[in-house]
C-alpha positions, -999 to 999 in steps of 0.1 A, spaced: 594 758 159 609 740 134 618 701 133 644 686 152 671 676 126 694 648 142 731 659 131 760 639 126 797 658 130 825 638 118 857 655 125 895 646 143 891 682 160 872 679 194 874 722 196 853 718 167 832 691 171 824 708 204 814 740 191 796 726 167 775 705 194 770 736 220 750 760 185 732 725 173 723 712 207 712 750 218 690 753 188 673 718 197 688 693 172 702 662 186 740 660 177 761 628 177 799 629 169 821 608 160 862 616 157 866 597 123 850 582 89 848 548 110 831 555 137 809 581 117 799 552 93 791 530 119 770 560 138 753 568 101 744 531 94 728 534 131 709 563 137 704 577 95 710 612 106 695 640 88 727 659 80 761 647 82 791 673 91 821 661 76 857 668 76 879 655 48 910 649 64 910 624 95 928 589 105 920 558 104 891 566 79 892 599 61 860 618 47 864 605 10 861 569 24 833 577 50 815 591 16 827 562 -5 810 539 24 782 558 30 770 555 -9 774 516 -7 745 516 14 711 521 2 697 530 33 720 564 35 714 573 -4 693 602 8 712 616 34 724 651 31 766 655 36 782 685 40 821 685 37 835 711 57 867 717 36 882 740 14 895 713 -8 890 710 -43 878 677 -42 850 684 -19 827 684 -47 821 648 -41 796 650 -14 761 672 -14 776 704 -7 807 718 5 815 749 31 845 762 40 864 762 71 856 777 97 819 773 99 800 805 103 771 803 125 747 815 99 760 792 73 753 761 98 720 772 108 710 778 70 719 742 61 694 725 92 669 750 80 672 736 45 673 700 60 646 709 82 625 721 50 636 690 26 624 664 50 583 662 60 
């Protein structure tokens, strides 16, 4: 079995964050949330998750700040962040997928996180 990767989802849309959580959690990764670039920064700075799930558009802190943040801090430099967009701009982070998330595509990525980190 492979490792457990611990997965951050940033996203304002619960429907998704929640599907997300049920394939992640039923494949044995640990999966915190968080509904903004605020409280996913603070959650990041916390718990360095392997994989961050990130949605560009969001209140109060939006994904470009989140990423903006995130770089700031030495600590997070090496953590992979997917944008989940289909935004031009989504360039700015590690990789970019396109809404909606196919199972497949999500379960590629932890593989690949899985295989980058011992």
């Amino acid at each position: 079995m492979s490792r457990r990767a611990t997965v951050l989802v940033v996203d304002d849309d619960p429907d998704t964050v929640e599907t997300m959580r049920d394939i992640l959690e039923e494949e044995g990764h640990v999966v915190l949330s968080a509904k903004n670039g605020r409280e996913g920064f603070d959650l990041a700075v916390l718990y360095a998750p392997d994989l961050v799930l990130l949605d560009l558009e969001m209140p109060v802190m939006d994904g470009h700040a989140f990423l903006a943040a995130v770089r700031r801090v030495p600590a997070l430099s090496t953590m992979t962040v997917v944008v989940l967009s289909g935004a031009s701009d989504a360039r700015l982070a590690c990789e970019a997928v396109k809404k909606p998330l196919r199972l497949d595509t999500l379960l590629g990525l932890i593989g690949r996180v899985n295989h980058a980190v011992p």
